[in-house]
C-alpha positions in Angstrom: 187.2 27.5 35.4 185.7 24.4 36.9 188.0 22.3 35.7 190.5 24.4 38.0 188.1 25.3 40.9 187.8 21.1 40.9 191.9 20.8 41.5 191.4 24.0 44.1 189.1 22.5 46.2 190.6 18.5 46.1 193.4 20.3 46.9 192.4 22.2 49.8 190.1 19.7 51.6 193.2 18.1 52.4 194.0 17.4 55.7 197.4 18.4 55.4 196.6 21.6 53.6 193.9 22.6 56.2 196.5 22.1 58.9 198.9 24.6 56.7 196.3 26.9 56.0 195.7 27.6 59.5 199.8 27.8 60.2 199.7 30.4 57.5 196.9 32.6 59.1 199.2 33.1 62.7 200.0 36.5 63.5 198.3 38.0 60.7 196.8 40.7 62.9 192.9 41.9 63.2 193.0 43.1 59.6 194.8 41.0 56.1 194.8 41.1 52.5 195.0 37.3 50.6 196.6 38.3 47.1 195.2 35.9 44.5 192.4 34.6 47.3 190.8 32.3 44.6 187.6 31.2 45.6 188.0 33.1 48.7 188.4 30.2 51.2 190.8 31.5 53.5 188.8 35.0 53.7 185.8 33.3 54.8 188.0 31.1 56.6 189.0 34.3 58.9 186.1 36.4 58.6 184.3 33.6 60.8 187.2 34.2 63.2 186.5 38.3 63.6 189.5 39.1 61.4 188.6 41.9 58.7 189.6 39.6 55.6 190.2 41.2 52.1 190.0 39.0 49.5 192.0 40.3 45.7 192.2 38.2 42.4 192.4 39.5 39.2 190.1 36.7 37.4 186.5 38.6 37.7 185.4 34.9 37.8 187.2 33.8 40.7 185.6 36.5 42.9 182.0 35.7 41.8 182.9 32.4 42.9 184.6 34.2 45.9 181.2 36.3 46.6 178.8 33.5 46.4 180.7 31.4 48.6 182.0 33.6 51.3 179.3 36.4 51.6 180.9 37.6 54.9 184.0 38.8 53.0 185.1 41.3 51.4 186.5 41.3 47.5 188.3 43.2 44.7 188.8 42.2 41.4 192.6 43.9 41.5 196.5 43.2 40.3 198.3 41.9 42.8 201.1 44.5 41.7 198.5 47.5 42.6 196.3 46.5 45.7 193.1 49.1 45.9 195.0 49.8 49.8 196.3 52.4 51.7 199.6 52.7 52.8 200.3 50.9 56.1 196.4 49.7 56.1 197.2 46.0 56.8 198.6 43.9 59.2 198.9 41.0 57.9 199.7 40.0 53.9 199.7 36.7 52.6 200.1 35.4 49.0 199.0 31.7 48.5 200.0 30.0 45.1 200.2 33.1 42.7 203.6 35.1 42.7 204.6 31.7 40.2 202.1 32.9 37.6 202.9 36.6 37.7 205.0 39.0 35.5 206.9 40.5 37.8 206.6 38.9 41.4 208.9 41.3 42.4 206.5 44.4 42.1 204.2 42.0 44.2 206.3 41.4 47.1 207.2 45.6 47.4 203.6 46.6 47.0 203.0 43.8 50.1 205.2 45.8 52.0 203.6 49.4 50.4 200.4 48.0 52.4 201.4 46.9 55.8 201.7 48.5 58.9 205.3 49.0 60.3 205.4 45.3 61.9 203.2 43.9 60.0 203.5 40.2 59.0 203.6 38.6 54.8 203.3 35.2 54.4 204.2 34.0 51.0 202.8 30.2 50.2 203.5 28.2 47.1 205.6 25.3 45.4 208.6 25.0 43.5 207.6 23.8 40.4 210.2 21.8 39.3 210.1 19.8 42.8 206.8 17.4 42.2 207.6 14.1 43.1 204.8 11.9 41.3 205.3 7.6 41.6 206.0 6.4 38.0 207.2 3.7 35.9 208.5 6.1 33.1 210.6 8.1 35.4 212.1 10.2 32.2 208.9 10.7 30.8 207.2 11.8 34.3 210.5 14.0 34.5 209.8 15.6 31.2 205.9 16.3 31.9 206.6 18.0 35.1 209.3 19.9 34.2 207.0 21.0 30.3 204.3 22.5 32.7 206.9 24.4 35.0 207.9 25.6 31.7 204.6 27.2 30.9 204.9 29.4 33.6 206.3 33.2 33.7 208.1 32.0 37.2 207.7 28.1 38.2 210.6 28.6 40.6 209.9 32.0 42.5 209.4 29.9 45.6 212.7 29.0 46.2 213.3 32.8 45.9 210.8 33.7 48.3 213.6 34.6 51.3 215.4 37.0 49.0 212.6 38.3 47.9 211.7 39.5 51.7 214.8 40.6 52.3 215.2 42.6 49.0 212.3 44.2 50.2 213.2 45.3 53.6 211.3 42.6 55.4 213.6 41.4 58.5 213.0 38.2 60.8 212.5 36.4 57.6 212.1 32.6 58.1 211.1 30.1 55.3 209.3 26.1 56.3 208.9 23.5 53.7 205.8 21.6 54.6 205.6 18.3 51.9 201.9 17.4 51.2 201.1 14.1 50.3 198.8 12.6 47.8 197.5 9.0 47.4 193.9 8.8 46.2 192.1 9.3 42.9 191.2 13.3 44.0 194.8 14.0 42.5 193.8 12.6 39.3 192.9 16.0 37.6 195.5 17.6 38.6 197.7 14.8 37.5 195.9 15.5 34.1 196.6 19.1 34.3 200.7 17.7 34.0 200.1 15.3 31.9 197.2 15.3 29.5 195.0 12.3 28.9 196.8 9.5 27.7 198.7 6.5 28.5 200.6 7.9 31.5 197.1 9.7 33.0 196.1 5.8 32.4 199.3 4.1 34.6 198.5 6.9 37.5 194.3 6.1 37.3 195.2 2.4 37.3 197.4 3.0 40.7 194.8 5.3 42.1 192.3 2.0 41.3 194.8 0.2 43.4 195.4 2.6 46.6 199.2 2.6 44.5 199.4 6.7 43.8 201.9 8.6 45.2 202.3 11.9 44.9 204.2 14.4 47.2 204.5 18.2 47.2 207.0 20.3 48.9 205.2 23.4 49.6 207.4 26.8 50.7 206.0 29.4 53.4 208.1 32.5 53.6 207.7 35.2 56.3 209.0 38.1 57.3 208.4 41.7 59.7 207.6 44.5 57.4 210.6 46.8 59.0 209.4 50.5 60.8 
């Protein structure tokens, strides 16, 4: 759990992420529900703003973290496949790096539009797995690491599904942004490790970190679409 709420938060103080966060919260309406909200930053994130925020995750851990962090919030341990919502009680959705580690993102994407008003607006954020771009003097082997931890994931390429996903769903005025992040200083380094395990290639991308040498860029994809009346 730390080890992951560590890559989170390097992750998400970012200036580039902060600036897509907030991209990701337009037109989300007075009341939203963030499906695997983590450590709840983009709840408290709106709460502060006047928005009724809902925060769901299904790792009871996560929303502790969630509840200690953002008291002003409000949190359910819950599947992102069976929201504790009313029909039509939301107006805004938004999914941010989780439909990749579900079962059946599918079921996720129809119960978004189970919960939104007529109108309403889902946002679905996340990368495509297979799309890291990490600076490397083993190219093959860099290849081979990113492409073995995509391949311990039930869906490491759902985001370049996201559009038809929408639209299988009913959604309409679906639009889909690539927004590429990029990553140059040592705060990557753990989730560099989560690729590729300590070792002599961890080494090589410590050593360039060392040197203001790292390079990492990832292409993020942010789907949305008009929950149809």
């Amino acid at each position: 759990m730390s080890k992951l709420l560590t890559m989170l938060d390097a992750f998400d103080e970012l200036p580039q992420v902060r600036n897509l966060r907030e991209h990701t919260y337009e037109a989300l309406g007075d009341t939203m529900v963030d499906v695997g909200c983590g450590s709840g930053r983009a709840i408290g994130e709106l709460a502060a703003r006047g928005v009724k925020a809902i925060g769901v995750d299904l790792d009871p851990a996560m929303i502790e973290v969630a509840v200690e962090r953002w008291p002003a919030g409000e949190f359910h341990v819950a599947d992102a496949t069976a929201l504790p919502l009313d029909d039509g009680s939301v107006t805004g959705y938004r999914a941010d790096k989780i439909l990749h580690a579900l079962a059946e993102p599918e079921q996720a994407v129809a119960e978004a539009r189970r919960v939104l008003t007529p109108h309403g607006r889902a946002v679905l954020i996340g990368q495509d797995w297979d799309t890291l771009v990490i600076d490397s003097d083993d190219p093959e082997l860099t290849r081979s690491l990113v492409h073995a931890r995509a391949d311990r994931m039930p869906h490491p390429r759902i985001a370049r599904r996201y559009r038809n996903l929408l639209l299988d769903n009913g959604f309409t005025d679906v639009a889909v942004e690539v927004h590429t992040i990029v990553w140059t200083d040592a705060a990557c380094l753990p989730t560099l490790a989560n690729i590729g395990g300590e070792g002599p290639w961890l080494d090589d991308q410590a050593a360039r970190a060392r040197d203001d040498r790292l390079f990492v860029a990832i292409p993020i994809f942010v789907a949305s679409g008009t929950r149809a009346a």
